[in-house]
N, CA, C and O atoms as a Tripos MOL2 file, in Angstrom:
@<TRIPOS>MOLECULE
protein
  256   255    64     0     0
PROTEIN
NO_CHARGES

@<TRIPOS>ATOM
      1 N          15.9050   -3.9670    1.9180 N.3       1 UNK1
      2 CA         14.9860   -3.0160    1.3480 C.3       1 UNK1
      3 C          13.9310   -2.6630    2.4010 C.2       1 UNK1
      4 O          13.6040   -3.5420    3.1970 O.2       1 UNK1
      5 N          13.3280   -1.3510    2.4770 N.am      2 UNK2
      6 CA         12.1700   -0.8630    3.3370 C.3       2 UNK2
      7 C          11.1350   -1.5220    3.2020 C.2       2 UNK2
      8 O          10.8980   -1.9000    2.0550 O.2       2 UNK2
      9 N          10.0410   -1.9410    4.4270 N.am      3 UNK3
     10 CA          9.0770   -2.4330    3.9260 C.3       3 UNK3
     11 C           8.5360   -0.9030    2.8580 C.2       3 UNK3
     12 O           8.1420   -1.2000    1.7300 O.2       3 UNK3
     13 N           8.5350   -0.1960    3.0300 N.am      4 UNK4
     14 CA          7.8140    0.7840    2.2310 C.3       4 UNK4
     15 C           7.7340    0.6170    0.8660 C.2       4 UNK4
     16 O           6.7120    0.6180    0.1810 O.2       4 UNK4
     17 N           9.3190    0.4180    0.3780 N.am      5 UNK5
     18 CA          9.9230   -0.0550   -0.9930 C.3       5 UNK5
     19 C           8.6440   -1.3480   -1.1900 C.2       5 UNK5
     20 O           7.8100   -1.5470   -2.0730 O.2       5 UNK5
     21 N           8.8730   -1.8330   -0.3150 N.am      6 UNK6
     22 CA          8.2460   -3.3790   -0.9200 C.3       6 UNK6
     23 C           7.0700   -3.1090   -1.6780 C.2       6 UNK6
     24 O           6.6430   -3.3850   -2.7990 O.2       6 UNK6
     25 N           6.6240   -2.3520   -0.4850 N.am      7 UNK7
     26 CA          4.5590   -2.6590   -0.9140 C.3       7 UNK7
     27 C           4.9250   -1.6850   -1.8130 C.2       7 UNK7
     28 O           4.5270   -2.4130   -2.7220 O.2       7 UNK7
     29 N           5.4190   -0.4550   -2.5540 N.am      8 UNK8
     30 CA          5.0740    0.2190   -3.5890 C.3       8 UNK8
     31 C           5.7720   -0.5250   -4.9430 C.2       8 UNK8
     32 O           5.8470    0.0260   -6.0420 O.2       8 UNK8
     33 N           6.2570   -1.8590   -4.6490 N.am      9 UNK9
     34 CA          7.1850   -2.3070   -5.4560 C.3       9 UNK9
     35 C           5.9500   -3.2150   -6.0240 C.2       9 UNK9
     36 O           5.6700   -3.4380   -7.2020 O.2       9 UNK9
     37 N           5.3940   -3.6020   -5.0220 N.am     10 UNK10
     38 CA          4.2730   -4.3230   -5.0900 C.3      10 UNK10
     39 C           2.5520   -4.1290   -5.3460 C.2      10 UNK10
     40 O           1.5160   -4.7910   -5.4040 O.2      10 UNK10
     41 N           2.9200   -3.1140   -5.4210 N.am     11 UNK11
     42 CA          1.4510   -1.7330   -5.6800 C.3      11 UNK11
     43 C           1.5160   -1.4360   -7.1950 C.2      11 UNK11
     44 O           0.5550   -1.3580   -7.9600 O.2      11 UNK11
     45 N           2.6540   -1.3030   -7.4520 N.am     12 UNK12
     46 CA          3.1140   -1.1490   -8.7460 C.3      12 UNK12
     47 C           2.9320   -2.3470   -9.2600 C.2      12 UNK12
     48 O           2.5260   -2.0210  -10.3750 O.2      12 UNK12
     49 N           2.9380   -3.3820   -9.2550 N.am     13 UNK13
     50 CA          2.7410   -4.7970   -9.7460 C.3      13 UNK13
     51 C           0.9930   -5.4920   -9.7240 C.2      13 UNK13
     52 O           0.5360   -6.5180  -10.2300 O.2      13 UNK13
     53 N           0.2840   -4.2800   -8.8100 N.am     14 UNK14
     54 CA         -0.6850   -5.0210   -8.7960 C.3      14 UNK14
     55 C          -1.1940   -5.4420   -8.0830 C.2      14 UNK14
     56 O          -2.4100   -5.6340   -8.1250 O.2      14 UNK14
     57 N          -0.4890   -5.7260   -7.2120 N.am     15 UNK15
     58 CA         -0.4480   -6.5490   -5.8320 C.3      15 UNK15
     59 C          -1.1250   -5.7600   -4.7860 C.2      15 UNK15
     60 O          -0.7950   -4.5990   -4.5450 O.2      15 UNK15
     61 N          -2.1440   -6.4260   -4.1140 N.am     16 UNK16
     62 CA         -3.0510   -5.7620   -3.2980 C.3      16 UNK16
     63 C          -2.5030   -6.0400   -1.6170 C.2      16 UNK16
     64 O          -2.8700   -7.0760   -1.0620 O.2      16 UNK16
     65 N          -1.4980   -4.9180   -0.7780 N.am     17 UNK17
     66 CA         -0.7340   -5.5030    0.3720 C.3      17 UNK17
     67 C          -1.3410   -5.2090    1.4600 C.2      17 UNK17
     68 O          -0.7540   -5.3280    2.5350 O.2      17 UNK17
     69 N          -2.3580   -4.8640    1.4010 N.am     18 UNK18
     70 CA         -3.4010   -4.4100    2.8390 C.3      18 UNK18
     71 C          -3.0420   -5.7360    3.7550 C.2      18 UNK18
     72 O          -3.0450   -6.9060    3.3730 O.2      18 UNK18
     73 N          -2.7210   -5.2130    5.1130 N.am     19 UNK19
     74 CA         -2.5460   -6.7120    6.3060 C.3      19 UNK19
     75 C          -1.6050   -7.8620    6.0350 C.2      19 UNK19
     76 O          -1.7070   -8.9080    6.6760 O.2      19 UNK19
     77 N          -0.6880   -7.6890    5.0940 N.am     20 UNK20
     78 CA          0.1690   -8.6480    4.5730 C.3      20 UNK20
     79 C           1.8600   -8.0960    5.0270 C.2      20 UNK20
     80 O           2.4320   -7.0110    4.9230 O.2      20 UNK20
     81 N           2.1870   -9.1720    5.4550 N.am     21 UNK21
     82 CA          3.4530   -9.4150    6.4560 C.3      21 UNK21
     83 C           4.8450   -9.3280    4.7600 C.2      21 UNK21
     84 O           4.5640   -9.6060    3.5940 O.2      21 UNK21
     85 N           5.7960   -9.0020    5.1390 N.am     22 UNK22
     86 CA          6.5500   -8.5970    4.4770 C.3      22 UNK22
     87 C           7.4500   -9.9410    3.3750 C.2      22 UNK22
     88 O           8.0690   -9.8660    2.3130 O.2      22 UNK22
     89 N           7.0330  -11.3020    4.4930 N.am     23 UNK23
     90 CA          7.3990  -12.2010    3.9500 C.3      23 UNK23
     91 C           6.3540  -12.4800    2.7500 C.2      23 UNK23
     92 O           6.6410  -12.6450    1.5640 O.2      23 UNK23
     93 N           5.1280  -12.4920    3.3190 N.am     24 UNK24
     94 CA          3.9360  -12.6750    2.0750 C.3      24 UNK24
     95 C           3.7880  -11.6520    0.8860 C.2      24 UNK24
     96 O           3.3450  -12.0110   -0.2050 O.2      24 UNK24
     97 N           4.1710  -10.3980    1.1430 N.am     25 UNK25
     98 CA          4.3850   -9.0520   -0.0780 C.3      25 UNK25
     99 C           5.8830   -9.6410   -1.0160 C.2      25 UNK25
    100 O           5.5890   -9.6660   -2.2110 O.2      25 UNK25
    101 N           7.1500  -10.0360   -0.8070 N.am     26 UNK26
    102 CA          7.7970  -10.5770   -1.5990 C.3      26 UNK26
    103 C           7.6220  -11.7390   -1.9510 C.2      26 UNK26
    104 O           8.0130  -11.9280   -3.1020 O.2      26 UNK26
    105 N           7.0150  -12.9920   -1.2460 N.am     27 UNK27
    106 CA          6.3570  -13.7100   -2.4490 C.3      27 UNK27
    107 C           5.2330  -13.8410   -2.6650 C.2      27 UNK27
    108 O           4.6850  -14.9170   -2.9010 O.2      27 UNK27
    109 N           4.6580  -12.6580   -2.6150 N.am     28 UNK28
    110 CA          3.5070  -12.6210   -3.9890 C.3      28 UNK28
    111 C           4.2360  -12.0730   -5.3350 C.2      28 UNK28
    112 O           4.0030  -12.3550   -6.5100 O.2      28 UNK28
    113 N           5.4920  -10.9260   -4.5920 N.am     29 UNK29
    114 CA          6.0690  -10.5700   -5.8670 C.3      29 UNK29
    115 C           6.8110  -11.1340   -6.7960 C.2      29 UNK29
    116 O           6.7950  -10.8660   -7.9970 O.2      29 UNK29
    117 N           7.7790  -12.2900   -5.9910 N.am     30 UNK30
    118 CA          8.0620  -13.4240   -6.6290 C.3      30 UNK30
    119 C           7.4370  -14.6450   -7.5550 C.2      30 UNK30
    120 O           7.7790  -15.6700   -8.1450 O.2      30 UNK30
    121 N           6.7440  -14.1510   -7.3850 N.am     31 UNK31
    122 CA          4.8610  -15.5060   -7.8600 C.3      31 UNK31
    123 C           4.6640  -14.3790   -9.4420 C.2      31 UNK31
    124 O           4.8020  -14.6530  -10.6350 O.2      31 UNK31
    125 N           4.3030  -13.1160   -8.7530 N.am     32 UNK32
    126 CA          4.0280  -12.1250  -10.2210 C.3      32 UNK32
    127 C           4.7930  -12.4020  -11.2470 C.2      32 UNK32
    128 O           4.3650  -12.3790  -12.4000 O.2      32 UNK32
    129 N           6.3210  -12.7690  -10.8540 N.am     33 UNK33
    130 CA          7.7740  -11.9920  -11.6560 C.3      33 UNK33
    131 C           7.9340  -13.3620  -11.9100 C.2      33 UNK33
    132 O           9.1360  -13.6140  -11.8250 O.2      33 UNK33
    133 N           7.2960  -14.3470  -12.1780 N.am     34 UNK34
    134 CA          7.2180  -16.0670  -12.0030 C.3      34 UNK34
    135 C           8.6230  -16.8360  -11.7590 C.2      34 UNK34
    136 O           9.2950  -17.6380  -12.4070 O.2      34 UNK34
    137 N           8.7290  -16.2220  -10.5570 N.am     35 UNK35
    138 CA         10.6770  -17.0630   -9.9930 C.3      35 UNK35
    139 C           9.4830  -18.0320   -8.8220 C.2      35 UNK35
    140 O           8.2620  -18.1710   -8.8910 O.2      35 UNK35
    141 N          10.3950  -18.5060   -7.9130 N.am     36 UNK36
    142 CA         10.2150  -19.6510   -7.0030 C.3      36 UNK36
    143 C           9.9860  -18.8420   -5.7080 C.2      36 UNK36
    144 O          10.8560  -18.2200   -5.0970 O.2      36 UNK36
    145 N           8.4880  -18.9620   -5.3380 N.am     37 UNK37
    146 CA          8.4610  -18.7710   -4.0770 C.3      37 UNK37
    147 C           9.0370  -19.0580   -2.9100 C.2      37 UNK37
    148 O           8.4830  -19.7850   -2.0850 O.2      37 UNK37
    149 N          10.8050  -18.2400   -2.6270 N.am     38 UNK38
    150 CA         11.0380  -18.6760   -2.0670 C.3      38 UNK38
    151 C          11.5440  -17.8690   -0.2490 C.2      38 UNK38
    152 O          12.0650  -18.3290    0.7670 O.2      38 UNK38
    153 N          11.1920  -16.9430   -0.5320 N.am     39 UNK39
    154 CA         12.0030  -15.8780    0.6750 C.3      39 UNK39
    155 C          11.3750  -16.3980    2.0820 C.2      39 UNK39
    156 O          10.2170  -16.7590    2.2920 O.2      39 UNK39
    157 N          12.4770  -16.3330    2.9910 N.am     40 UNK40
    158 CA         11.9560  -16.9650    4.0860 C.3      40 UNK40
    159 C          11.4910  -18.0970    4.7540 C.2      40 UNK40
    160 O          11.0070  -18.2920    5.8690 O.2      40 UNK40
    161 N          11.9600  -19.3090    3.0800 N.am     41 UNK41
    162 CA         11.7470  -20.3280    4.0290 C.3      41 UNK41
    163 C          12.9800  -21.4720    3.7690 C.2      41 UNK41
    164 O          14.0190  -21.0740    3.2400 O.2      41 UNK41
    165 N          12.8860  -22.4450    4.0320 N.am     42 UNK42
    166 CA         14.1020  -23.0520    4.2600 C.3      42 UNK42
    167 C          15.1900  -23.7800    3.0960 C.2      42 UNK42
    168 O          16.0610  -24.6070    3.3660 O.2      42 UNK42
    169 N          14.8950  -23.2700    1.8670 N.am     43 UNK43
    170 CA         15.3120  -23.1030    0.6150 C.3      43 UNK43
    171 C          16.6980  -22.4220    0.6100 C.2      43 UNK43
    172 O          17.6340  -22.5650   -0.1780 O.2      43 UNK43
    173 N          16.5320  -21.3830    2.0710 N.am     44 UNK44
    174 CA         17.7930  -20.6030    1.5480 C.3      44 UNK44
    175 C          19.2110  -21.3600    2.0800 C.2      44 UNK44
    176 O          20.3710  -20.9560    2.0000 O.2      44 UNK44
    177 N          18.6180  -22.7400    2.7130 N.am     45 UNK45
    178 CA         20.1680  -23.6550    3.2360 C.3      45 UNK45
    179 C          20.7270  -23.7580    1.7520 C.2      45 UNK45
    180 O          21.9230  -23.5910    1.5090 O.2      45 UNK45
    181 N          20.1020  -23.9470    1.1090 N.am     46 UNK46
    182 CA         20.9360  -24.5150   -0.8380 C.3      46 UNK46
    183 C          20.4450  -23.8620   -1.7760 C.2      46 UNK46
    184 O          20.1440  -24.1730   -2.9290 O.2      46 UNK46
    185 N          20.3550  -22.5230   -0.9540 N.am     47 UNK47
    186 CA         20.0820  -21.2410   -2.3240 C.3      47 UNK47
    187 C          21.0480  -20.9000   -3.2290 C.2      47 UNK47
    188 O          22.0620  -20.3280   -2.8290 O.2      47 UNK47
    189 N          20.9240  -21.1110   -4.1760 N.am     48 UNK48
    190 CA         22.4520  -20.7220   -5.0610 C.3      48 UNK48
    191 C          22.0900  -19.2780   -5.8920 C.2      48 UNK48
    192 O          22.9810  -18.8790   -6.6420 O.2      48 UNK48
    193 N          20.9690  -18.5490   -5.8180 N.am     49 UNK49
    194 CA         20.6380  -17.2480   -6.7760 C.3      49 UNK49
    195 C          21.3450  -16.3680   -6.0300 C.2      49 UNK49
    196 O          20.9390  -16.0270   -4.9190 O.2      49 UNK49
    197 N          22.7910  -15.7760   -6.7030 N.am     50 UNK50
    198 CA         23.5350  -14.9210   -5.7240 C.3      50 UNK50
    199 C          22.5430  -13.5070   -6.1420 C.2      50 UNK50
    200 O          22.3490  -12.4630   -5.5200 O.2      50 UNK50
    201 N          22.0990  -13.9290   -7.2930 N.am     51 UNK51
    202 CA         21.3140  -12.5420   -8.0110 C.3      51 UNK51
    203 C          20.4890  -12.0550   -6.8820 C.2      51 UNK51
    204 O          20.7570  -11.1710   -6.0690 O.2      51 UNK51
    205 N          19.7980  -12.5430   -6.9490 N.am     52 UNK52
    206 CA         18.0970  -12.4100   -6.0040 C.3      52 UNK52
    207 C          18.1120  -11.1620   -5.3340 C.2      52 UNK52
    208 O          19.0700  -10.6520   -4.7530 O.2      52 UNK52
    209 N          16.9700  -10.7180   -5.4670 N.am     53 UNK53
    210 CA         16.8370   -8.8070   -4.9310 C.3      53 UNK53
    211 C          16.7550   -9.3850   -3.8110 C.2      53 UNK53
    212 O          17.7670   -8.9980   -3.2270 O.2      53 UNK53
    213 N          16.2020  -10.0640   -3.1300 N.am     54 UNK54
    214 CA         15.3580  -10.4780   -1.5160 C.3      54 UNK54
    215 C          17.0790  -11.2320   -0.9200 C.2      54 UNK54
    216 O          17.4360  -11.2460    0.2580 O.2      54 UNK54
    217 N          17.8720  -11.7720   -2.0740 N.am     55 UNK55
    218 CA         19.2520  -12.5380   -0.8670 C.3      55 UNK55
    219 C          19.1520  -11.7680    0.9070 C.2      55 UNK55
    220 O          18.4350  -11.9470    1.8910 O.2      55 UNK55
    221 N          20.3990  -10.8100    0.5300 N.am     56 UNK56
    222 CA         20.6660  -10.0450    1.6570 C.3      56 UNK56
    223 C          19.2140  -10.6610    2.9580 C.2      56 UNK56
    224 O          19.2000  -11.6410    3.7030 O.2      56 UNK56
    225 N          18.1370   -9.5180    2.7170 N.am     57 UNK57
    226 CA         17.2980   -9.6070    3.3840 C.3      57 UNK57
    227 C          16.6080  -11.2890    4.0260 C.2      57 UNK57
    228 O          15.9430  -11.4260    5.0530 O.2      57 UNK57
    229 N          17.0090  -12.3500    3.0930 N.am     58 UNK58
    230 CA         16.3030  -13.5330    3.2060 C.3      58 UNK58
    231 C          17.3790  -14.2530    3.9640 C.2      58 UNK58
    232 O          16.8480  -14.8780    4.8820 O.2      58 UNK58
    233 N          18.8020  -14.4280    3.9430 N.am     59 UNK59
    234 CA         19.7630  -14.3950    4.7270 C.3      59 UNK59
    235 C          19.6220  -14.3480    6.0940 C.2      59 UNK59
    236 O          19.6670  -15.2270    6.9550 O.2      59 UNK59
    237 N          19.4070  -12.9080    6.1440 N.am     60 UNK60
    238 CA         19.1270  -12.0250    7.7800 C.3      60 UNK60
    239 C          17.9700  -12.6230    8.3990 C.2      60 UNK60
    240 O          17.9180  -12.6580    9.6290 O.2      60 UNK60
    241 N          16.8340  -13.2020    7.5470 N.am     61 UNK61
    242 CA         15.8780  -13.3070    8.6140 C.3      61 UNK61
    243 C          15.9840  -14.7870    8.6610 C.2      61 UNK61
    244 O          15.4060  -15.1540    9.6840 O.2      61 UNK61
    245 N          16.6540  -16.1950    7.7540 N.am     62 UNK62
    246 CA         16.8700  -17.2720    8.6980 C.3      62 UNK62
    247 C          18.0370  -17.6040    9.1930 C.2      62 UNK62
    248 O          18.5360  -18.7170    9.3620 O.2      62 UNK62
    249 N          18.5180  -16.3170    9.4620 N.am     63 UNK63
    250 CA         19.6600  -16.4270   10.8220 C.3      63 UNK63
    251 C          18.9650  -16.2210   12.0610 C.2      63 UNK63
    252 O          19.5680  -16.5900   13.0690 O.2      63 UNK63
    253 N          18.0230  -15.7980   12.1800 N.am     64 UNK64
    254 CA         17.2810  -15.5740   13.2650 C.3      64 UNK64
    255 C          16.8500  -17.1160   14.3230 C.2      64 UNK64
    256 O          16.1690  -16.9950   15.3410 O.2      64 UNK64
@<TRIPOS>BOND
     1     1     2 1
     2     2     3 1
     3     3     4 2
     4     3     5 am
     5     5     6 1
     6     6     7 1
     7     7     8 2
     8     7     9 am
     9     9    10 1
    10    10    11 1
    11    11    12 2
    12    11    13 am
    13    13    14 1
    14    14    15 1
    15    15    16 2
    16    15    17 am
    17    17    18 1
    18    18    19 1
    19    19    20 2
    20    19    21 am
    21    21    22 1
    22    22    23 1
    23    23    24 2
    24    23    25 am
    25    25    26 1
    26    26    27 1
    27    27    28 2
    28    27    29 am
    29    29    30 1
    30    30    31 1
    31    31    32 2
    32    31    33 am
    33    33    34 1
    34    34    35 1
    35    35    36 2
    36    35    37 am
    37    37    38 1
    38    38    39 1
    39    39    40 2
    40    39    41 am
    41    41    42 1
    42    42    43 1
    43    43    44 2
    44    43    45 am
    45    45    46 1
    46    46    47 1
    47    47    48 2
    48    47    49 am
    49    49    50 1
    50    50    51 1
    51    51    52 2
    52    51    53 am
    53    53    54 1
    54    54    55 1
    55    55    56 2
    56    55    57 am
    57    57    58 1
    58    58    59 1
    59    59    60 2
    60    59    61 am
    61    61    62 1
    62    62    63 1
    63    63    64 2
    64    63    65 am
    65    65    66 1
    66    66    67 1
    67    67    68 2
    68    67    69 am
    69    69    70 1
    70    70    71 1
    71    71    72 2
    72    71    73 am
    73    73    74 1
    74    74    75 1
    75    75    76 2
    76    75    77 am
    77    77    78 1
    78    78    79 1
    79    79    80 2
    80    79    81 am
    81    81    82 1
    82    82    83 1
    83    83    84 2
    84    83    85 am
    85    85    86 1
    86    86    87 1
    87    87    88 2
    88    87    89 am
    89    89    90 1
    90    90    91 1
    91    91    92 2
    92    91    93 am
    93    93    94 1
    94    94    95 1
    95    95    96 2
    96    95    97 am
    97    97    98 1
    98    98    99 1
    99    99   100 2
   100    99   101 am
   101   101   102 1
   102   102   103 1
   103   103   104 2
   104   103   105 am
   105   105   106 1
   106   106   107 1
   107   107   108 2
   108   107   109 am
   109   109   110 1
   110   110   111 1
   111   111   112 2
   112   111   113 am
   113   113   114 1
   114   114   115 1
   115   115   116 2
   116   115   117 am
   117   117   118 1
   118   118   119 1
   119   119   120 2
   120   119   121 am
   121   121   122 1
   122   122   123 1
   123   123   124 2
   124   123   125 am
   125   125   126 1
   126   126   127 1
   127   127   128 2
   128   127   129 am
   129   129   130 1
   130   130   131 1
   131   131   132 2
   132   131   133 am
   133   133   134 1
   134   134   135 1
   135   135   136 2
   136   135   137 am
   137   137   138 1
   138   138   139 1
   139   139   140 2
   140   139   141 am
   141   141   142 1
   142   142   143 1
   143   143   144 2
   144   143   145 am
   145   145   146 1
   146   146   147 1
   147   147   148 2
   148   147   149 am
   149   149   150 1
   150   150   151 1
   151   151   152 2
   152   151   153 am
   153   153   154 1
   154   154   155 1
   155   155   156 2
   156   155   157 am
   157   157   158 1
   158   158   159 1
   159   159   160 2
   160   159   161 am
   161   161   162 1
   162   162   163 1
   163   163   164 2
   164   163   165 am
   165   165   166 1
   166   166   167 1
   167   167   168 2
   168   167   169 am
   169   169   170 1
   170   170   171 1
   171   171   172 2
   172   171   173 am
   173   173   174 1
   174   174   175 1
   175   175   176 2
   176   175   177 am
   177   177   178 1
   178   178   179 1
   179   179   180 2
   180   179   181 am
   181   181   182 1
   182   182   183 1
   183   183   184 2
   184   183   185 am
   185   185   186 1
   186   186   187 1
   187   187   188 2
   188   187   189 am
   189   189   190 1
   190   190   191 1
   191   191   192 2
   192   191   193 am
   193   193   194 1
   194   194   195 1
   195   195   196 2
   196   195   197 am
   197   197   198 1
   198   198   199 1
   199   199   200 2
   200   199   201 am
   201   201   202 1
   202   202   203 1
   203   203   204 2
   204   203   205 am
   205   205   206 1
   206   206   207 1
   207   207   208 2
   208   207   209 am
   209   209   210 1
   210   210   211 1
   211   211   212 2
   212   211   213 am
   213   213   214 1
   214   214   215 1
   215   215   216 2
   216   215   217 am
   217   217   218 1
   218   218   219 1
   219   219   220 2
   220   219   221 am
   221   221   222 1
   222   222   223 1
   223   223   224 2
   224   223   225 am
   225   225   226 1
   226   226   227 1
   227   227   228 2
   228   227   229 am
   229   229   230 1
   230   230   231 1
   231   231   232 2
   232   231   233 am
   233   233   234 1
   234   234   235 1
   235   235   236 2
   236   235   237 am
   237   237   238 1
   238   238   239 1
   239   239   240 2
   240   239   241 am
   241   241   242 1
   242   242   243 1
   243   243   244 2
   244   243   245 am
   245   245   246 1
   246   246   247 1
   247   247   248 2
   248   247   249 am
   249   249   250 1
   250   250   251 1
   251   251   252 2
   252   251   253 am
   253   253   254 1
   254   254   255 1
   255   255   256 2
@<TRIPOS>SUBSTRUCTURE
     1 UNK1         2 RESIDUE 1 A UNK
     2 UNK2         6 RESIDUE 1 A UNK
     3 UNK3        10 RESIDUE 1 A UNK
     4 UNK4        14 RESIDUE 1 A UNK
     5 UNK5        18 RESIDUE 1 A UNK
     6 UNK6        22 RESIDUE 1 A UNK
     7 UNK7        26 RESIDUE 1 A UNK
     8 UNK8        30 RESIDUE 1 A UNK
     9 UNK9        34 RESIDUE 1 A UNK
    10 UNK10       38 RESIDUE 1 A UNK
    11 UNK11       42 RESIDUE 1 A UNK
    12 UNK12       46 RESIDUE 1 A UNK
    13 UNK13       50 RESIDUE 1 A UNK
    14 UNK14       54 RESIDUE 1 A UNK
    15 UNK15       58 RESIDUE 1 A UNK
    16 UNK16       62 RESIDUE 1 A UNK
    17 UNK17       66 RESIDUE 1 A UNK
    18 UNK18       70 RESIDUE 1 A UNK
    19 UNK19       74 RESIDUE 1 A UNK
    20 UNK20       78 RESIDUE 1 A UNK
    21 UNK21       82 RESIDUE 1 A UNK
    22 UNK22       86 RESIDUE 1 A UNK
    23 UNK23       90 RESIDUE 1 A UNK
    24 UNK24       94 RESIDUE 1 A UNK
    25 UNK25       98 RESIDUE 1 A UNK
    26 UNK26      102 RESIDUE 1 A UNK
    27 UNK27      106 RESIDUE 1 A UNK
    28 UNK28      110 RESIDUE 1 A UNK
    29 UNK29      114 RESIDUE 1 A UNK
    30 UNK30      118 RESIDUE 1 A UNK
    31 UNK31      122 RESIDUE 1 A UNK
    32 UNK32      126 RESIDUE 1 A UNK
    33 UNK33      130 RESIDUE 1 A UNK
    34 UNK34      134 RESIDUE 1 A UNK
    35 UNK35      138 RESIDUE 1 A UNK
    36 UNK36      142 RESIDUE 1 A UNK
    37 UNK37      146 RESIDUE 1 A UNK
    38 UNK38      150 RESIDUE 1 A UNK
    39 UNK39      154 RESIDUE 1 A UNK
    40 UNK40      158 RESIDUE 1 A UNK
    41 UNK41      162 RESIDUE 1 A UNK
    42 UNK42      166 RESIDUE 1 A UNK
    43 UNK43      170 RESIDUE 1 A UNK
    44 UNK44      174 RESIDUE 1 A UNK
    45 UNK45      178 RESIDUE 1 A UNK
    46 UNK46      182 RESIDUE 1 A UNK
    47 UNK47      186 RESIDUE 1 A UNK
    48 UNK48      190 RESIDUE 1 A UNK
    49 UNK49      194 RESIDUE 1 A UNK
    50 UNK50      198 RESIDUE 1 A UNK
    51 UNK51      202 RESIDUE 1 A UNK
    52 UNK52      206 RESIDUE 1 A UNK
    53 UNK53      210 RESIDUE 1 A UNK
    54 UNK54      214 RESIDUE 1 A UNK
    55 UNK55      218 RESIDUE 1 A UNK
    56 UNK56      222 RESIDUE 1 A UNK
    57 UNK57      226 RESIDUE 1 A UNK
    58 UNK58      230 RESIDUE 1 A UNK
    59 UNK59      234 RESIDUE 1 A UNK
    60 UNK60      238 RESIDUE 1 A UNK
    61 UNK61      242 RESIDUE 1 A UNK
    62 UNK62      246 RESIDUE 1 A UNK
    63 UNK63      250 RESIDUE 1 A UNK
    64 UNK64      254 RESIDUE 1 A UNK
């Protein structure tokens, strides 16, 4: 997803994204939507939510 998507995903929620890194805008949105803060950190070795809007994207960045 675009960061653009994010923050209006997150603007829409409330969520105030001024200076906030893309990892911190999905879990604040994750925190709102009360799932498990989890995108981006090392959770996703034994992530089993094939659902999850953030997978794909959370994938890609701890392959890095």
């Amino acid at each position: 997803m675009r960061f653009q998507d994010i923050q209006k995903m997150a603007k829409d929620m409330g969520i105030y994204t001024y200076r906030m890194k893309k990892t911190d805008i999905i879990q604040a949105i994750q925190r709102e939507e009360k799932n498990i803060e989890c995108f981006g950190t090392k959770r996703v070795d034994i992530c089993q939510e094939e659902a999850c809007s953030w997978r794909s994207d959370c994938l890609t960045l701890n392959r890095k």
